[in-house]
N, CA and C atoms as a LAMMPS dump frame, in Angstrom:
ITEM: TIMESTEP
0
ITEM: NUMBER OF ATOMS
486
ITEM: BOX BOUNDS ff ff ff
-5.0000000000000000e+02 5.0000000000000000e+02
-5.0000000000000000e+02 5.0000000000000000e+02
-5.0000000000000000e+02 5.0000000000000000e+02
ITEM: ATOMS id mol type element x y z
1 1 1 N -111.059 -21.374 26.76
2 1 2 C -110.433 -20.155 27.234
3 1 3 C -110.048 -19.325 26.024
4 2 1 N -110.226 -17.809 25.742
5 2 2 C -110.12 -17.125 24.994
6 2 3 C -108.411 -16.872 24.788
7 3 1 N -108.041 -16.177 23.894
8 3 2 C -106.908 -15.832 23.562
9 3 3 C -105.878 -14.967 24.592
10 4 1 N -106.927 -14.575 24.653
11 4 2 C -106.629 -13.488 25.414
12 4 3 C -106.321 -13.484 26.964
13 5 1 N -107.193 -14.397 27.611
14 5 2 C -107.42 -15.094 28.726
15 5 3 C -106.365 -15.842 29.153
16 6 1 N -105.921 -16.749 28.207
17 6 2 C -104.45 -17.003 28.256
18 6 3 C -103.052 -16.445 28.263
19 7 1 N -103.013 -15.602 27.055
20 7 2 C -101.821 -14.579 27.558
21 7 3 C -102.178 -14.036 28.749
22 8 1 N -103.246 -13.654 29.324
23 8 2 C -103.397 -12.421 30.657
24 8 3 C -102.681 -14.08 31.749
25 9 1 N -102.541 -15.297 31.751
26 9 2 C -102.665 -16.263 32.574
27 9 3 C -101.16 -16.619 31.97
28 10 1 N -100.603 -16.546 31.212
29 10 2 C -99.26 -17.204 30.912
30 10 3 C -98.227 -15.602 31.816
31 11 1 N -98.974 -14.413 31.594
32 11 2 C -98.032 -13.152 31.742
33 11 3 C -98.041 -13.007 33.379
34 12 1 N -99.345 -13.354 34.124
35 12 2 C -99.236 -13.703 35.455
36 12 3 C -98.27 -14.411 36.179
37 13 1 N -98.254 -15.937 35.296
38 13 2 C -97.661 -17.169 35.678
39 13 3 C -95.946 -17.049 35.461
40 14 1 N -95.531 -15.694 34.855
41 14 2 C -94.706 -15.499 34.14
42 14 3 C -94.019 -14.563 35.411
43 15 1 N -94.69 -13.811 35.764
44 15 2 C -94.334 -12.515 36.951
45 15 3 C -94.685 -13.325 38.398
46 16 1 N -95.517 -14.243 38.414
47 16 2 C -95.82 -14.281 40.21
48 16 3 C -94.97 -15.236 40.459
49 17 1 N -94.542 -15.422 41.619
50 17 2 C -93.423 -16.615 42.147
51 17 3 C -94.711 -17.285 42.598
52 18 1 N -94.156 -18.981 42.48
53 18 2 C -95.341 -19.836 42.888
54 18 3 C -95.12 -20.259 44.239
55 19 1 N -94.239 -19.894 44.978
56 19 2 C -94.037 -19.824 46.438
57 19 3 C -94.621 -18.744 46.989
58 20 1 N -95.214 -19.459 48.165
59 20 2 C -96.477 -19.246 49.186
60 20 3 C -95.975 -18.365 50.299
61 21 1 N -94.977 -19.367 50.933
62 21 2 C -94.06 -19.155 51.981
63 21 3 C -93.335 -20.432 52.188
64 22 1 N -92.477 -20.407 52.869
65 22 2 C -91.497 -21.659 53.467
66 22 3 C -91.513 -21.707 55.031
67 23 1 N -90.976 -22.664 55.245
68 23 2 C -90.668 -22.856 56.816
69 23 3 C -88.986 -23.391 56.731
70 24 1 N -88.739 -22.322 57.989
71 24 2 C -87.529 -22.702 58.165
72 24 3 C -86.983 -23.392 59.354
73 25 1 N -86.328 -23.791 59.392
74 25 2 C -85.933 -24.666 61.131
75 25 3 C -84.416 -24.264 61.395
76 26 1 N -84.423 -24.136 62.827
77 26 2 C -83.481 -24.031 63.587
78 26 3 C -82.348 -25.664 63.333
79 27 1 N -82.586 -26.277 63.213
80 27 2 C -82.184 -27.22 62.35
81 27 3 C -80.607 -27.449 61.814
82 28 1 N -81.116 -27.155 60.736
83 28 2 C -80.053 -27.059 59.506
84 28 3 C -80.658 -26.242 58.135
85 29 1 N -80.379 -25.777 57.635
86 29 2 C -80.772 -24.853 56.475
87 29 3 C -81.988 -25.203 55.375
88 30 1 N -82.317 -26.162 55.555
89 30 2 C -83.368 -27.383 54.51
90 30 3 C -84.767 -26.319 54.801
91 31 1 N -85.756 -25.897 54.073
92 31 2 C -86.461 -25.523 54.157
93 31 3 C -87.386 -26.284 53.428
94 32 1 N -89.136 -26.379 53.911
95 32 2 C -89.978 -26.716 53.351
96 32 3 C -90.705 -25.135 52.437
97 33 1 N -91.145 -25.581 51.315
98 33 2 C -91.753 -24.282 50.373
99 33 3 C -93.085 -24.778 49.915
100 34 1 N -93.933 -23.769 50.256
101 34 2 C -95.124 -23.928 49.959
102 34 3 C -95.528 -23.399 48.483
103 35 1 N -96.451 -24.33 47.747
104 35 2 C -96.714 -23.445 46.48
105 35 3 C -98.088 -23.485 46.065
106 36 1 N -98.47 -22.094 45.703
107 36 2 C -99.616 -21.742 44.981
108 36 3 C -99.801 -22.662 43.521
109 37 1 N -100.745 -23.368 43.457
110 37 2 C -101.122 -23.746 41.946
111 37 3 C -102.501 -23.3 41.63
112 38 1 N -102.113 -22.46 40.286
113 38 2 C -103.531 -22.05 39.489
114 38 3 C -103.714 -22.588 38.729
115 39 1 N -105.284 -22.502 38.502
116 39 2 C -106.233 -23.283 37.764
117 39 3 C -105.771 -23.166 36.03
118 40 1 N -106.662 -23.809 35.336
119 40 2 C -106.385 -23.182 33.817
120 40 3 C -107.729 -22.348 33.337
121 41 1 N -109.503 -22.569 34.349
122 41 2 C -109.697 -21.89 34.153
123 41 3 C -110.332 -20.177 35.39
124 42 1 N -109.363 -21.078 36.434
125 42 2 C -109.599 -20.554 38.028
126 42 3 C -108.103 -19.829 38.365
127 43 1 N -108.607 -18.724 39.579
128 43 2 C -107.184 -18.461 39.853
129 43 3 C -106.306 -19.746 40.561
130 44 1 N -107.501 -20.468 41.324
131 44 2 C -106.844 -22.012 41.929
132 44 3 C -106.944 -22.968 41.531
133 45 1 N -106.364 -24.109 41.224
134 45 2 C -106.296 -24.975 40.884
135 45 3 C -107.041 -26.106 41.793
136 46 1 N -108.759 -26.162 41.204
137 46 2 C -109.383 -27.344 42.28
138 46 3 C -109.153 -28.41 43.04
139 47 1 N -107.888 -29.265 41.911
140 47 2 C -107.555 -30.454 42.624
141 47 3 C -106.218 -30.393 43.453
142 48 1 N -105.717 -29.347 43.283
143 48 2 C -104.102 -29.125 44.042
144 48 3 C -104.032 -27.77 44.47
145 49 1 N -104.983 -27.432 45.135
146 49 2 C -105.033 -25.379 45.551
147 49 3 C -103.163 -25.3 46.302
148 50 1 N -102.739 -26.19 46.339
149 50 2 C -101.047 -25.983 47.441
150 50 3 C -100.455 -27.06 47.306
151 51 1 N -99.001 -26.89 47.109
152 51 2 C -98.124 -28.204 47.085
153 51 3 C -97.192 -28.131 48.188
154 52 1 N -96.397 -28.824 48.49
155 52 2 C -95.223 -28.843 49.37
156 52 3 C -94.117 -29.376 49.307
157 53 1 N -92.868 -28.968 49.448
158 53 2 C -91.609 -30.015 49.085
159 53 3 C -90.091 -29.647 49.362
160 54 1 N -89.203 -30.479 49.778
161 54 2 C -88.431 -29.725 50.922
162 54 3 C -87.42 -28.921 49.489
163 55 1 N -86.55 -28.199 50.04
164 55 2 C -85.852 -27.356 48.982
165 55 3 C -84.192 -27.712 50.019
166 56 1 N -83.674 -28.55 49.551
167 56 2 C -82.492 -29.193 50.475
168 56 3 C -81.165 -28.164 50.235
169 57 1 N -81.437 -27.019 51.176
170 57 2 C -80.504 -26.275 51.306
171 57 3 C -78.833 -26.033 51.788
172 58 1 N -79.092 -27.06 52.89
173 58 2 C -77.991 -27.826 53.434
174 58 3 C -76.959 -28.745 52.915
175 59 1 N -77.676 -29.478 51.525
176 59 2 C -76.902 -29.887 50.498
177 59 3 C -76.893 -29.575 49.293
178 60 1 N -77.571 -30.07 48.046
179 60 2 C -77.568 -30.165 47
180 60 3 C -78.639 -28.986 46.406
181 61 1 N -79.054 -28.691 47.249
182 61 2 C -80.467 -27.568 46.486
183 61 3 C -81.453 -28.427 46.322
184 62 1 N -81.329 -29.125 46.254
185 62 2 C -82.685 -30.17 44.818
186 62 3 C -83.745 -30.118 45.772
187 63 1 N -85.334 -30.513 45.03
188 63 2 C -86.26 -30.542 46.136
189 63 3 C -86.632 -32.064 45.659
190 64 1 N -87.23 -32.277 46.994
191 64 2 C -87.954 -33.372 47.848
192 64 3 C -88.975 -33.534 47.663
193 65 1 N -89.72 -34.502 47.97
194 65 2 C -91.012 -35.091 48.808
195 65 3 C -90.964 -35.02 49.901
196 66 1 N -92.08 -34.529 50.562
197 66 2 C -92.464 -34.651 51.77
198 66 3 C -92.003 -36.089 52.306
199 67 1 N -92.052 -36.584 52.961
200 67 2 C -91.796 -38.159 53.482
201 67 3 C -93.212 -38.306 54.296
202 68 1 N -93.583 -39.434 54.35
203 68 2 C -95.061 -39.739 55.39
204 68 3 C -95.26 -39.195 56.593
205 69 1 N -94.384 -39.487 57.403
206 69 2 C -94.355 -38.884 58.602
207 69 3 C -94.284 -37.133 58.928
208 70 1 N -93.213 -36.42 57.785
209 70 2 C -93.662 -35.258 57.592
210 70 3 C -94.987 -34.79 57.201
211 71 1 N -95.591 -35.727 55.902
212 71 2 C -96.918 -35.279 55.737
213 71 3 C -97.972 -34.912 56.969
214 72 1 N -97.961 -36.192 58.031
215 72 2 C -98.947 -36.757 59.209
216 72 3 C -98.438 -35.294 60.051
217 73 1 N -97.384 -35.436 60.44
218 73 2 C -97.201 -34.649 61.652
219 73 3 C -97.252 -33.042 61.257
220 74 1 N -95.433 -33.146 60.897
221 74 2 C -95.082 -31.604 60.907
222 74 3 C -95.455 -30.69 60.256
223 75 1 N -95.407 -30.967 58.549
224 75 2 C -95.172 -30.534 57.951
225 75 3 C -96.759 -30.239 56.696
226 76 1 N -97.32 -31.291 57.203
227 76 2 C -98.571 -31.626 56.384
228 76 3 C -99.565 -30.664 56.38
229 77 1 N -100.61 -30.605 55.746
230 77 2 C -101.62 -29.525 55.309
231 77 3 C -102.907 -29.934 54.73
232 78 1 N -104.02 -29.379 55.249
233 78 2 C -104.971 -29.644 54.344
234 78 3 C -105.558 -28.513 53.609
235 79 1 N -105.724 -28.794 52.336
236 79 2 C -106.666 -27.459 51.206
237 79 3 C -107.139 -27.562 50.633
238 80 1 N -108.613 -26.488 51.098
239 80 2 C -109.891 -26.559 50.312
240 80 3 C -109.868 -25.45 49.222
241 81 1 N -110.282 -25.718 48.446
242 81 2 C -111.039 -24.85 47.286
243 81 3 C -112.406 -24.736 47.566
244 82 1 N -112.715 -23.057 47.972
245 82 2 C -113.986 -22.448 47.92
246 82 3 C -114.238 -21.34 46.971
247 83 1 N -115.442 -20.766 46.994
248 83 2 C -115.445 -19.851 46.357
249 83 3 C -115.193 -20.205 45.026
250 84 1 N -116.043 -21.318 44.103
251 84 2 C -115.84 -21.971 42.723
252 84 3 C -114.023 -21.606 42.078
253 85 1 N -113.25 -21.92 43.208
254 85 2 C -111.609 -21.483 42.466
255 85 3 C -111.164 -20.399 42.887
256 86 1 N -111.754 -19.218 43.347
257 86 2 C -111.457 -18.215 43.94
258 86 3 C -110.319 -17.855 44.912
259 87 1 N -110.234 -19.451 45.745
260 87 2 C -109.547 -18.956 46.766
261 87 3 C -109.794 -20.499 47.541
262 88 1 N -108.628 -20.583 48.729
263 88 2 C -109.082 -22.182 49.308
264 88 3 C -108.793 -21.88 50.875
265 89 1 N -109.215 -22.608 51.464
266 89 2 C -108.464 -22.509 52.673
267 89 3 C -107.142 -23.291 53.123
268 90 1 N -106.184 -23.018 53.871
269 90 2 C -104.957 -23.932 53.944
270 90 3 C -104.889 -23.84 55.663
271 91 1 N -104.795 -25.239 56.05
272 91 2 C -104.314 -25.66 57.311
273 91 3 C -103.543 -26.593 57.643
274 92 1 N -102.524 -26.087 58.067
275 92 2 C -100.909 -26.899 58.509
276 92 3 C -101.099 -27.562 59.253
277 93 1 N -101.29 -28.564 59.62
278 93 2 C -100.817 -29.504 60.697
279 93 3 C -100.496 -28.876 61.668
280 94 1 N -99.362 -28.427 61.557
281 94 2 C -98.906 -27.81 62.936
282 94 3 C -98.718 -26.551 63.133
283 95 1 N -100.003 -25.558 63.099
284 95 2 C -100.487 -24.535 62.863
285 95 3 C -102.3 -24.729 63.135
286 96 1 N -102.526 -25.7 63.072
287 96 2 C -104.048 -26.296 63.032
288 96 3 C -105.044 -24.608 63.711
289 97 1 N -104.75 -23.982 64.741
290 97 2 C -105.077 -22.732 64.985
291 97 3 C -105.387 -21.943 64.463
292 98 1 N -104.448 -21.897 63.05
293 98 2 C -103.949 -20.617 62.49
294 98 3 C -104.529 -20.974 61.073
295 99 1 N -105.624 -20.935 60.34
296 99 2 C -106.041 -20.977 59.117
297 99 3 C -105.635 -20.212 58.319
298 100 1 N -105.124 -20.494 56.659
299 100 2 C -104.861 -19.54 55.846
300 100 3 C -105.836 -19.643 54.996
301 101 1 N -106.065 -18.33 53.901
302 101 2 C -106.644 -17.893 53.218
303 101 3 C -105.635 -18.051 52.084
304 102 1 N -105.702 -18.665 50.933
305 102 2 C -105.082 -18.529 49.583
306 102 3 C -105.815 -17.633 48.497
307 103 1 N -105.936 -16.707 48.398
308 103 2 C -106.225 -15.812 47.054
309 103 3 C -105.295 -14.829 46.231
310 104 1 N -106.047 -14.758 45.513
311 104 2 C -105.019 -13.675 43.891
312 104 3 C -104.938 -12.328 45.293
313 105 1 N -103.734 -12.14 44.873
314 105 2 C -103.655 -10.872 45.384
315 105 3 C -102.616 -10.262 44.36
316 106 1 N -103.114 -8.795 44.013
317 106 2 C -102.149 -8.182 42.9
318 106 3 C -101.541 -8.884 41.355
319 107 1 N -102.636 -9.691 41.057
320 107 2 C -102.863 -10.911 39.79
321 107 3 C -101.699 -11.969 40.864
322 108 1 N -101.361 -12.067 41.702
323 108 2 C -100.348 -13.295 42.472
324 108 3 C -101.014 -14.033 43.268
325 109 1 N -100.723 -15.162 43.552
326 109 2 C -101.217 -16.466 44.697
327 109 3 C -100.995 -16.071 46.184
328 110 1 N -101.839 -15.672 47.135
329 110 2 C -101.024 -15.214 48.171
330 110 3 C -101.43 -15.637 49.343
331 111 1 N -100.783 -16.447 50.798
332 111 2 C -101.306 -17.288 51.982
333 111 3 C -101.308 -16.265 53.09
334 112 1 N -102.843 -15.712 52.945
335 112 2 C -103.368 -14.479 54.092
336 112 3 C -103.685 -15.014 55.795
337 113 1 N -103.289 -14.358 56.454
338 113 2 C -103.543 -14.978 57.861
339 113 3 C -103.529 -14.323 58.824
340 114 1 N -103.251 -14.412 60.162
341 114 2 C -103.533 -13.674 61.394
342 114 3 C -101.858 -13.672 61.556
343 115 1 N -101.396 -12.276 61.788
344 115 2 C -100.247 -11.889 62.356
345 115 3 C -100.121 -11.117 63.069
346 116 1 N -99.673 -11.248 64.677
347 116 2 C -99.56 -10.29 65.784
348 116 3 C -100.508 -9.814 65.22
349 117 1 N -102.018 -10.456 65.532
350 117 2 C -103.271 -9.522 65.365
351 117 3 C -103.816 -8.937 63.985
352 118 1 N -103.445 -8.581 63.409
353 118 2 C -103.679 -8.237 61.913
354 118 3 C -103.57 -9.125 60.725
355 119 1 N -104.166 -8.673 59.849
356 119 2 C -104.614 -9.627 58.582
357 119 3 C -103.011 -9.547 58.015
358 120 1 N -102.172 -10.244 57.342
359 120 2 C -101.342 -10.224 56.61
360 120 3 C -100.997 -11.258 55.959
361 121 1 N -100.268 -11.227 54.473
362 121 2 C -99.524 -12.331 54.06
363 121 3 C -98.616 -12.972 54.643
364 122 1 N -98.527 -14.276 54.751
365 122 2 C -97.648 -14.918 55.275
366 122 3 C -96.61 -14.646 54.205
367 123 1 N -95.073 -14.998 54.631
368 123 2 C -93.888 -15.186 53.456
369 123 3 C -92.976 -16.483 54.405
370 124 1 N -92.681 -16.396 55.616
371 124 2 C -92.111 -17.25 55.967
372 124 3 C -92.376 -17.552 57.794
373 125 1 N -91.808 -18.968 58.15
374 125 2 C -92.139 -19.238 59.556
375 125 3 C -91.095 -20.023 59.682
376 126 1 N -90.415 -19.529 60.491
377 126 2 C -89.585 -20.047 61.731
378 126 3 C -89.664 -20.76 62.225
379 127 1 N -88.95 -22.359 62.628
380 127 2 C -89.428 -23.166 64.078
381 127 3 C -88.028 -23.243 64.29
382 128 1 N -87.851 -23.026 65.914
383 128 2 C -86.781 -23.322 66.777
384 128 3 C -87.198 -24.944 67.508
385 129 1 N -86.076 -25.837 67.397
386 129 2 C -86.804 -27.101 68.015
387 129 3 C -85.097 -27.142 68.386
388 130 1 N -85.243 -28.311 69.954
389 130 2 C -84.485 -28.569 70.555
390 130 3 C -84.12 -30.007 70.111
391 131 1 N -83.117 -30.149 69.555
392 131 2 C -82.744 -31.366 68.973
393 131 3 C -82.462 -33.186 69.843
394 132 1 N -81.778 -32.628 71.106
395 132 2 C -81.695 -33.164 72.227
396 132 3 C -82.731 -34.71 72.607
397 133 1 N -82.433 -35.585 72.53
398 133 2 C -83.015 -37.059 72.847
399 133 3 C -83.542 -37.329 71.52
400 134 1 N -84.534 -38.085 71.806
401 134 2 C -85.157 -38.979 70.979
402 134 3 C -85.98 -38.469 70.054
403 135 1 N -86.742 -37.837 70.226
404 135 2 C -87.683 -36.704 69.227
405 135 3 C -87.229 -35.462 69.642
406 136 1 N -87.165 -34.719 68.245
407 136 2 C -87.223 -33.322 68.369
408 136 3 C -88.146 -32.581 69.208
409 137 1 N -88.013 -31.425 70.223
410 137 2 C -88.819 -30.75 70.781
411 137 3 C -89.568 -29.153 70.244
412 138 1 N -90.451 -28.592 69.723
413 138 2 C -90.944 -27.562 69.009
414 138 3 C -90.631 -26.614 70.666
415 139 1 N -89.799 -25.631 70.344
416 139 2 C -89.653 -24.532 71.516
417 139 3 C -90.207 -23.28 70.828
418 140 1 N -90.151 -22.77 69.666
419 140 2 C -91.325 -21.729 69.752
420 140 3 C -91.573 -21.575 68.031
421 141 1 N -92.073 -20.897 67.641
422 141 2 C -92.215 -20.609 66.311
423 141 3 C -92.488 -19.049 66.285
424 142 1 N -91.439 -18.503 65.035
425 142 2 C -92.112 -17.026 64.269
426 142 3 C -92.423 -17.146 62.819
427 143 1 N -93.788 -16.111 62.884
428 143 2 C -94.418 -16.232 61.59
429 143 3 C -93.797 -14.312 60.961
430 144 1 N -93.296 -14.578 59.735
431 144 2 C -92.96 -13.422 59.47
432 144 3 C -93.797 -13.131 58.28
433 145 1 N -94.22 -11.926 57.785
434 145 2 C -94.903 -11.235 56.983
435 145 3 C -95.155 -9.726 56.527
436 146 1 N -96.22 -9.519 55.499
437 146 2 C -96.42 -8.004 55.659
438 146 3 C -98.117 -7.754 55.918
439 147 1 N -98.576 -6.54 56.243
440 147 2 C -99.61 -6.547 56.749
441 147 3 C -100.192 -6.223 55.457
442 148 1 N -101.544 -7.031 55.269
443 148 2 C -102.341 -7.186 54.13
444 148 3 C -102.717 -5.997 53.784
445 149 1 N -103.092 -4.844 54.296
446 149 2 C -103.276 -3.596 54.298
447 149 3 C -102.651 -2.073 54.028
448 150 1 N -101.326 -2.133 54.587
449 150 2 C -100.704 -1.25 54.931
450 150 3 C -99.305 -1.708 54.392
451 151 1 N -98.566 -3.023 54.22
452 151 2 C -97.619 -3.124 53.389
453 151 3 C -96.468 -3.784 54.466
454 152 1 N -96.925 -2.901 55.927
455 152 2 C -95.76 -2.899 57.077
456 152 3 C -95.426 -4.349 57.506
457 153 1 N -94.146 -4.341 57.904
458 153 2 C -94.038 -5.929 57.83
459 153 3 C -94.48 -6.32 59.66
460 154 1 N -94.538 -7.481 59.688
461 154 2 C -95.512 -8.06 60.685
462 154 3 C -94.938 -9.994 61.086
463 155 1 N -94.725 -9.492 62.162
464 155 2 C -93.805 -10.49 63.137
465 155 3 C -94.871 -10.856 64.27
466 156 1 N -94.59 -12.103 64.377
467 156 2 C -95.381 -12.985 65.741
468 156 3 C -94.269 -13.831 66.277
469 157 1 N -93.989 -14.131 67.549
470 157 2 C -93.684 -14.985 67.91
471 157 3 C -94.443 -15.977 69.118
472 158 1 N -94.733 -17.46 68.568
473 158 2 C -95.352 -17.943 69.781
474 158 3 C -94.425 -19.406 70.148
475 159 1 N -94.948 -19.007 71.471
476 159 2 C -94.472 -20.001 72.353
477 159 3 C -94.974 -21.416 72.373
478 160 1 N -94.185 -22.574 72.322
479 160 2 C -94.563 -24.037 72.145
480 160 3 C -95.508 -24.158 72.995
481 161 1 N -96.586 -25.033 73.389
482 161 2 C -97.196 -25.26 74.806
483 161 3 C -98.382 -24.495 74.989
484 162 1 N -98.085 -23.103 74.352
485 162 2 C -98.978 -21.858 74.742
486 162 3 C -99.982 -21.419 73.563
């Protein structure tokens, strides 16, 4: 990598936040945060295009590991790197519907997707779950964002079931 190539990649890494988006829960304040990792000589990083890890808001701040069962179920994700580094695809577990797009946007890492119909960045998602018995119940989820296009911000809400 040239000299140059690097400062343009340290001054990026320097300005873009490496958060994707988070999820938040009706819960308690603990959020999971998603993160962009770039390559050294890609905007993505082949072997880790996304990380995940809780950000324990409710107590101490500190972040987490996923735990297994978060990985499997809720919280988990799979991501490809296409486009030789360019860009990967990301699919949540529990979102499986809803595919994201990870690419540079504005020299930044950014998780593009379907919102109320339109292309937009994701920044954050909502789950309301009913705490009540034995397992938690998912009662709806909002995906909040701005529209990839136009800037305007861009709200979905869907219903569990539906």
């Amino acid at each position: 990598m040239s000299s140059s190539a690097l400062l343009l990649l340290v001054v990026l890494s320097a300005e873009c936040p490496k958060e994707l988006f988070r999820i938040e829960r009706s819960k308690n304040a603990n959020v999971v945060v998603y993160e962009g990792n770039r390559g050294t000589q890609t905007p993505i990083d082949a072997d880790q295009p996304v990380s995940a890890s809780w950000l324990l808001l409710a107590t101490t701040g500190e972040r987490a590991r996923l735990g297994f069962l978060e990985k499997l179920l809720a919280y988990g994700f799979e991501a490809r790197v296409v486009e030789k580094g360019q860009s990967a695809t990301l699919t949540l577990k529990a979102l499986r519907g809803r595919p994201l797009k990870v690419v540079q946007r504005e020299g930044c890492l950014a998780a593009i997707g379907s919102i109320d119909g339109a292309h937009a960045v994701l920044k954050r998602v909502f789950v309301t779950t009913d705490e009540r018995g034995a397992t938690p119940k998912v009662i709806g989820v909002e995906l909040f964002g701005v529209d990839a296009v136009t800037g305007a911000e861009r709200t979905e809400k869907l219903v569990a079931g539906k």
